[in-house]
Each structure stands twice: as structure tokens, then as C-alpha cells.
Legacy VTK file of the C-alpha trace (Angstrom):
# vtk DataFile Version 3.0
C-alpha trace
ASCII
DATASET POLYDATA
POINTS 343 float
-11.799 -7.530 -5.235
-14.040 -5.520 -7.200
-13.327 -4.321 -11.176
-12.927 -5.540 -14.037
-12.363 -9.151 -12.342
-15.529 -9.586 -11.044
-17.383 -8.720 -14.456
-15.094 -11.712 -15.585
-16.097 -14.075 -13.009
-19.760 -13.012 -13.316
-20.136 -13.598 -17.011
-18.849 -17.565 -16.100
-22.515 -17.706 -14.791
-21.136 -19.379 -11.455
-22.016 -16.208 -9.270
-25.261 -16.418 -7.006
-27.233 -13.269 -7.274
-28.336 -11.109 -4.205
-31.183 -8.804 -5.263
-34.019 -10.907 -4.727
-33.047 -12.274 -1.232
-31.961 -8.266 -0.588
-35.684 -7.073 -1.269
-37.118 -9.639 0.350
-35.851 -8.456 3.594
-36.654 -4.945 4.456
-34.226 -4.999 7.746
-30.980 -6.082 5.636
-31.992 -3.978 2.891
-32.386 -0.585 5.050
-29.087 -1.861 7.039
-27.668 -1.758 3.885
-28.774 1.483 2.922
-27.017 3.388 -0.014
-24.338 1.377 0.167
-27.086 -1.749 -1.677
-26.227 -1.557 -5.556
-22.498 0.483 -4.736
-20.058 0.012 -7.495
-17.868 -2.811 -7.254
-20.394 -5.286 -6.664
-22.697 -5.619 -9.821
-21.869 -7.291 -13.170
-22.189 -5.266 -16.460
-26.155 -6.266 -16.528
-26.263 -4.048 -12.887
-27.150 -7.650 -11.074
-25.654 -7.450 -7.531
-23.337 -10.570 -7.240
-21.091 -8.902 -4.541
-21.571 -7.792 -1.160
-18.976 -5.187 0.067
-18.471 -5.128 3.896
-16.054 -2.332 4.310
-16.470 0.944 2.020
-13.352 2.224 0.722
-12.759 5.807 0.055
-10.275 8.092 -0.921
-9.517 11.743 0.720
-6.781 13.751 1.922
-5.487 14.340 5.142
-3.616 16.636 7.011
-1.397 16.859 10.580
-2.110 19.598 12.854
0.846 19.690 14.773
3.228 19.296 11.804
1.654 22.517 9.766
1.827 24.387 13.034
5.604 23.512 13.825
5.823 24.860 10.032
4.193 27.821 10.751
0.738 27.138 8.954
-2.485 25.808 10.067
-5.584 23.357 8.702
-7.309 26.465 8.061
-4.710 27.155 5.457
-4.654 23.804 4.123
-8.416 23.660 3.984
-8.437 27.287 1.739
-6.756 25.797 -1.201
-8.836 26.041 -4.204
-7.584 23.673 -6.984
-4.842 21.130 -6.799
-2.237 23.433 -8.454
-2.887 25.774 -5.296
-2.246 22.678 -3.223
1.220 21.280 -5.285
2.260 25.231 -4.938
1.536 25.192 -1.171
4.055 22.145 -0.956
6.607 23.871 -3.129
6.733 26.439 -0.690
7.189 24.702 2.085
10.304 22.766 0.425
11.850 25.837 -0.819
11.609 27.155 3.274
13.455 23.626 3.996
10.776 21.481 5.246
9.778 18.340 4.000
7.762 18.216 0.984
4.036 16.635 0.716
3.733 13.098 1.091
1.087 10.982 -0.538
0.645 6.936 -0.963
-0.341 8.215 -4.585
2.897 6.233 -6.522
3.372 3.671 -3.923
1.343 1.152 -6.024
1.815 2.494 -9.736
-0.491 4.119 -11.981
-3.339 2.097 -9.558
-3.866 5.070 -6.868
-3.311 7.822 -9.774
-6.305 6.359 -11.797
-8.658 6.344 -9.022
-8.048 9.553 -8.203
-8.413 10.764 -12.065
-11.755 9.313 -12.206
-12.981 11.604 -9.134
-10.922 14.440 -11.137
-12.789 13.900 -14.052
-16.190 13.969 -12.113
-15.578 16.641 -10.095
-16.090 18.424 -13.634
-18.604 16.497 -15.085
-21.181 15.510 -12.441
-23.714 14.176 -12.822
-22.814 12.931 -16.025
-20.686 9.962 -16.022
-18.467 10.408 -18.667
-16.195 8.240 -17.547
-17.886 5.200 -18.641
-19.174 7.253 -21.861
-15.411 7.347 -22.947
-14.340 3.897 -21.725
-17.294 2.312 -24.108
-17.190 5.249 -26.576
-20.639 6.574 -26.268
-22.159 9.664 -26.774
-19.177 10.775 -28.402
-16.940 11.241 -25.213
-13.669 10.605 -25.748
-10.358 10.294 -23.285
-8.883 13.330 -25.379
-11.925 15.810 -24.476
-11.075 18.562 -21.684
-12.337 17.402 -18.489
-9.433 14.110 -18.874
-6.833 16.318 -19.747
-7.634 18.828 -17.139
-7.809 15.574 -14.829
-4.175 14.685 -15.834
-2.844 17.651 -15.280
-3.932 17.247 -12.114
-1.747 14.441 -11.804
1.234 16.493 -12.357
0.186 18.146 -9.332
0.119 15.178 -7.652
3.618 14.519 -8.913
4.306 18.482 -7.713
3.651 17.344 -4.234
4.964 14.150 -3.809
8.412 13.357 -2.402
10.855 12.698 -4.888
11.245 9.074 -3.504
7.745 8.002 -3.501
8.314 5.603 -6.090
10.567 3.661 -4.429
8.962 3.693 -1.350
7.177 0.382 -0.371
3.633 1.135 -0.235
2.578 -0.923 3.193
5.449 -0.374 5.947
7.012 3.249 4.048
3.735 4.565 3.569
2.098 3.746 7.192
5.292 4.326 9.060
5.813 7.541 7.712
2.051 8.734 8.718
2.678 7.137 12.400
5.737 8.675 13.020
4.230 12.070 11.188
7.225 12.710 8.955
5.113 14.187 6.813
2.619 17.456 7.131
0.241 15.532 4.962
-1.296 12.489 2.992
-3.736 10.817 0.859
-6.030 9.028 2.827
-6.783 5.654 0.731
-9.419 3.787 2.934
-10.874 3.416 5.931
-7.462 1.021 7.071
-5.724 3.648 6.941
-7.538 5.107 10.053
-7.329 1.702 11.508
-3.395 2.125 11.744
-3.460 4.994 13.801
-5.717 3.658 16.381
-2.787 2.542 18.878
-0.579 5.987 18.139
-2.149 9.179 20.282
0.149 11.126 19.456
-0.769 10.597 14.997
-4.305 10.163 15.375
-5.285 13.227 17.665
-3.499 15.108 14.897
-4.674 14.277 12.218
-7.854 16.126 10.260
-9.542 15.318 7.203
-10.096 17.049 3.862
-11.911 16.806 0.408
-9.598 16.834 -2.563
-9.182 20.712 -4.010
-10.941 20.795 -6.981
-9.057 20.181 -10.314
-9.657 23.221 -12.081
-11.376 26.511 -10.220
-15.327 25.833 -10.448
-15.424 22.087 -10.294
-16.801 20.102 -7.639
-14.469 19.290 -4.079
-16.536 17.150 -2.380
-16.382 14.459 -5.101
-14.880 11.298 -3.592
-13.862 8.049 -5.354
-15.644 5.699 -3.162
-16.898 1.940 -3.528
-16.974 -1.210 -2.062
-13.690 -2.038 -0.337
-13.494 -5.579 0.160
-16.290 -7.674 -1.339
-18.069 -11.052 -0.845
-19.501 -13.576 -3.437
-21.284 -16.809 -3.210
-21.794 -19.838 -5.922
-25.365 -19.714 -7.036
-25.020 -23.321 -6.396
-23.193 -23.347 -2.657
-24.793 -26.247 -0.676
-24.598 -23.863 2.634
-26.593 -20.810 0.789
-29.035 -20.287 3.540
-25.932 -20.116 6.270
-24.064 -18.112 4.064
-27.303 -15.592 3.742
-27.562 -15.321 6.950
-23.761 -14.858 7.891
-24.486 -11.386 5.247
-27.035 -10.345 6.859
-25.314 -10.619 10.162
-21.960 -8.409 8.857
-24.079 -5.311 7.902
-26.359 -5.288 11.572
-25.389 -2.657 13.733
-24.582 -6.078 15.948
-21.522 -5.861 13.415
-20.955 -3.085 12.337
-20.128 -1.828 16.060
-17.037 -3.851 15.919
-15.703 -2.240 12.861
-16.674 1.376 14.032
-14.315 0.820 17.357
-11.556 -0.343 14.633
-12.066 3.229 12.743
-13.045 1.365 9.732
-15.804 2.252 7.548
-18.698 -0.976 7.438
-20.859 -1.260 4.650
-23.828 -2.054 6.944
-26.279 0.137 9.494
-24.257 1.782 12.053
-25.793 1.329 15.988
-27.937 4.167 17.076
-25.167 4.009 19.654
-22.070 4.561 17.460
-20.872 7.924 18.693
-20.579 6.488 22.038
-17.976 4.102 20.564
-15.321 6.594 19.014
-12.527 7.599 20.952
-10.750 10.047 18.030
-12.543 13.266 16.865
-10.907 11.919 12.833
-13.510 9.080 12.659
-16.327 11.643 13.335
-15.456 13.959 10.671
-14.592 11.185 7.718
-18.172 9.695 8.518
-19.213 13.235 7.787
-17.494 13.912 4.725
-18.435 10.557 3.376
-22.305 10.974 4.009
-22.034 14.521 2.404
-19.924 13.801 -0.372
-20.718 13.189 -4.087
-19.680 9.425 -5.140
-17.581 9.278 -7.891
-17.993 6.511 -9.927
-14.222 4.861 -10.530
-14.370 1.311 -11.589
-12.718 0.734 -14.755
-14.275 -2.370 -16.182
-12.602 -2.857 -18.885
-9.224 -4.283 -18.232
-7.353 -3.824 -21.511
-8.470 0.041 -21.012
-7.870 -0.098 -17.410
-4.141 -1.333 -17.950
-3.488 1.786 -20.971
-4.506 3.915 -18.213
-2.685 2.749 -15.196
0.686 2.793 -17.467
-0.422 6.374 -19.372
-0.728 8.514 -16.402
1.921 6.681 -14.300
3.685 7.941 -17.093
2.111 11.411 -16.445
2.949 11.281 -12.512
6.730 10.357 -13.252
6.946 13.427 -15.974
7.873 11.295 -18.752
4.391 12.004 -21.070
2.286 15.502 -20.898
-1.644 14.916 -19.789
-2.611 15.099 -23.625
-0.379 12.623 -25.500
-1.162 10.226 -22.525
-4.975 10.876 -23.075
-4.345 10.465 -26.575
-2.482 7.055 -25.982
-5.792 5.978 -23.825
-8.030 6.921 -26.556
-6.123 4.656 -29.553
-6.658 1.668 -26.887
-10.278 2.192 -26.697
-10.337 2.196 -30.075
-7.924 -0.592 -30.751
-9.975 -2.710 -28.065
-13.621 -2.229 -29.281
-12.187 -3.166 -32.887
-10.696 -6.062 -31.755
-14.009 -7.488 -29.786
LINES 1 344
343 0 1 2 3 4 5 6 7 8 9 10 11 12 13 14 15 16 17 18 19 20 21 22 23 24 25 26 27 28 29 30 31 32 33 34 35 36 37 38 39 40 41 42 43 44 45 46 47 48 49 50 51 52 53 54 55 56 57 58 59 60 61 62 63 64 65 66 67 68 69 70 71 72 73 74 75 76 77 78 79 80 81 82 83 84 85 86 87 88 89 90 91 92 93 94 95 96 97 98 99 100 101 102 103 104 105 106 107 108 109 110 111 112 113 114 115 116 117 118 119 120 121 122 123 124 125 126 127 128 129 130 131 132 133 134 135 136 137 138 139 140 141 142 143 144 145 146 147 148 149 150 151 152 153 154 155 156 157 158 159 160 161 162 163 164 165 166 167 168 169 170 171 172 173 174 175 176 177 178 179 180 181 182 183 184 185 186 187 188 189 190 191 192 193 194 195 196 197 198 199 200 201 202 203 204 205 206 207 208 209 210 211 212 213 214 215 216 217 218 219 220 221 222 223 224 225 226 227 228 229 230 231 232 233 234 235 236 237 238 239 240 241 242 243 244 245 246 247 248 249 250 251 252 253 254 255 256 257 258 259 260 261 262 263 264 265 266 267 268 269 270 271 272 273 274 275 276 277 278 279 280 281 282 283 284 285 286 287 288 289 290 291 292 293 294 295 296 297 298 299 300 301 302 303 304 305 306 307 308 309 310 311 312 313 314 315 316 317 318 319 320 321 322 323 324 325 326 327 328 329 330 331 332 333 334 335 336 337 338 339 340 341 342
């Protein structure tokens, strides 16, 4: 999986390296497309080592038929400005009685809540990645500066619009029940799987419509996605079956592939067939390809894991209301420090 785990296993040296067998072949290069070089697969000298072949992506979806029953629509949902308007919109709807907004954000700790801070955090900063400025202390950025605070109070929104239970919810069969059996008006979409689930329920996936995160603050960026390689691929620089295993690469991102993921609903990292429209049965997959070509890619990967853990635990922290955005921020920045001392 990518992060700060494959920076470890790279700098063991063991890891063959895929650029110069990439740009040797035009075909698997262009079938790769932008998705060559995407985070998650290169160690900290930018050297791809990884191949990804899914992309996984994080966005926000919506039910149709729920917001309707409720008397709202996706035209309402889609008009929200900032994520405050959004944690206000499911207020609302709990103080009327219905259920409140339900996102897998929680389900697996602080690990959903920081990827979604990064894209929070970029949605104010693009193009500059000041993400990685503040997890290496460069340029002066530091975890304390507005655009993270801003980001973790838009994890309190988050928290705003989350069922009180979500905690405690089991993040595979409470979180993908709940968005088959739409007991929900609304979700976090976290990856092309997710779409995948819905494929043998009509009733969930004819409903269901796609949406960029509202911006954090009014004025920053919405069509920021975190978005990287999903599930990734490595080889030993000294595998006796290299050439097979080349070939077996180049094979997962042809369109010969790639069709088989595309009937799935899941997102391939390779060239989609000239034919791929003719493959989708559900209107969903045709508008997440959409927002994914037009949306900004928000770097995410922490790759640091001693900083990566003080922020997982800081703004879980945040989500469950125990720490405000700035003393968590604050707690982030001493642990950059602390770690850079140490090394």
C-alpha cells in the first residue's frame, strides 16, 4: 500500500525501478497516461518503484430519492458553499427528525480525516504544496499557519455531520450496508470500491449522484480531490521472472484490461477502451469519471510516519471534540519538530 511504507521498503534498495522500461515503451506509457509518476508510487528521490492499478479517490455522494422523500433535492445539496454550509444542512434535517448525515469519515480513525485534511488544506493553497513544506519544515510553513487550522475546523464539520455512532460503527459491513440499504441521505465516497458495491443493488445505485467536497472556507477551491494510487504493485530489482512480470504490467493498464474493471465500476489506472461508454450500465460511473478528469489532485501522502501518526491521533481528536483545530495543529507542529531533531 502506498505511504510512508513504501519509502521504507524503497530505501532497503530491494525495489526494481520502472521509469526506464516505462519510457521505453510509448504504448504503456500513453496507456498510462497521468496516472505514470501518481503519488503513492515513487520513493522520496521521485523514482517510480510502484505501479498502481486502481486509482483511489475521495468525494462525496448523495441519494436522490432519500433528499426527495425529505423534501430537498441534489440541486440543494450541490449549492452548498463551504463545509459549515454542508454540517448546517445536516443539522437541519435532524432537528426536522430525519436521520442525520452519514459518512465512512470515523469508521477507520483519524486515517479517512487526514486524507481529507490534506485536500482541505489544498483547496486553499493550490498550487503550492504546503503540505509537504510543513511536514519537512521548509519554506517556513508550519502545521500552525491558517490554511491547517481552517482545514481542521473543517473537521469539526465533518464531526457536525456525522451520526453520533460513527465511531463505533464497523467500517466494512456498517458502512456499505448502510449505503445499500440507503439509510442515509448521504456519504463520503472513499474509492472507486465503493461504486463496485452497488453494482448488484438498482434500487442504491440509480440513486445515487456524485459531488466535489464544499470548499473549506468561502473562496477556496471545490474541485480539489485527494486522489492517488489505490492499490499498488512492486517488483524485486532482482526477480528471476522480470520480463513476465513486465509484461503482466503492461497487460493490467491496456484497454484489454482495463474494460474489465470499468464493467466492475472501478476506477483502472490504465487507458480506458475507446469503447468504454458502451460498457456502463449506471449514469454514477459516468459522472465520477468526469469529476475525476476535471478535478485538481491533491497531493495527500504523508511520508513521514512519526508525523503521519501525530496527525491521525490530533485530528481524530478534533473529529471526536475532545481538542480545538489549533491546539491539535499545535500538537502536530512540536512532532515535526521533535522528529527532525531526533534524525
Amino acid at each position: 500500500y502506498q505511504g510512508p511504507q513504501l519509502w521504507e521498503v524503497a530505501d532497503t534498495g530491494i525495489l526494481f525501478e520502472w521509469d526506464d522500461v516505462i519510457n521505453a515503451d510509448p504504448v504503456w506509457k500513453a496507456n498510462l497516461g497521468k496516472n505514470y509518476g501518481i503519488g503513492g508510487t515513487l520513493d522520496r528521490h521521485g523514482n517510480t518503484v510502484a505501479l498502481s492499478y486502481d486509482i483511489f479517490y475521495i468525494g462525496m455522494w448523495g441519494y436522490r430519492n432519500v433528499l426527495e422523500e425529505m423534501g430537498r433535492s441534489e440541486a440543494d445539496v450541490k449549492a452548498l458553499k463551504t463545509m459549515d454550509e454542508l454540517a448546517d444542512f445536516a443539522q437541519q434535517l435532524k432537528a426536522e427528525g430525519y436521520p442525520k448525515w452519514f459518512v465512512s469519515t470515523g469508521f477507520l480513525g483519524g486515517y479517512m480525516i487526514r486524507e481529507l485534511f490534506w485536500v482541505f488544506v489544498y483547496q486553499q493553497s493550490y498550487p503550492d504544496d504546503i503540505m509537504k513544506k510543513a511536514e519537512f519544515m521548509e519554506g517556513g510553513v508550519k502545521f500552525t499557519d491558517k490554511e491547517f487550522i481552517n482545514a481542521g475546523k473543517a473537521v469539526q464539520a465533518m464531526a457536525r455531520m456525522t451520526r453520533e455512532d460513527v465511531l463505533s460503527l464497523d467500517y466494512q459491513t456498517d458502512h456499505y450496508s448502510l449505503m445499500v440499504k440507503q439509510d442515509t441521505w448521504g456519504s463520503l465516497y472513499d474509492g472507486p470500491w465503493a461504486t463496485a458495491v452497488l453494482v448488484d443493488n438498482p434500487d442504491a445505485i440509480n440513486n445515487v449522484f456524485g459531488f466535489f467536497h464544499p470548499p473549506v472556507v468561502e473562496g477556496a477551491r471545490g474541485d480539489v480531490w485527494a486522489a492517488d494510487a489505490g492499490q499498488i504493485l512492486a517488483m524485486e530489482k532482482d526477480n528471476p521472472h522480470k520480463e513476465e512480470i513486465i509484461e503482466f504490467m503492461k497487460f493490467i493498464h491496456s484497454p484489454e484490461c482495463t474494460k474489465f474493471f470499468i464493467e466492475q465500476l472501478t476506477h483502472p489506472a490504465g487507458k480506458f477502451p475507446d469503447n468504454w461508454r458502451d460498457l456502463v450500465e449506471h449514469d454514477i460511473y459516468f459522472e465520477l469519471v468526469e469529476m475525476y478528469e476535471k478535478s485538481i489532485i491533491s497531493p495527500w501522502i504523508v511520508y513521514t510516519g512519526e508525523i503521519e501518526t501525530a496527525l491521525i491521533d490530533n485530528l481524530t481528536l478534533v473529529f471526536t471534540g475532545d481538542l480545538t483545530p489549533e491546539k491539535a495543529m499545535a500538537n502536530v507542529q512540536k512532532a515535526t519538530e521533535d522528529h527532525w531533531a531526533s534524525q
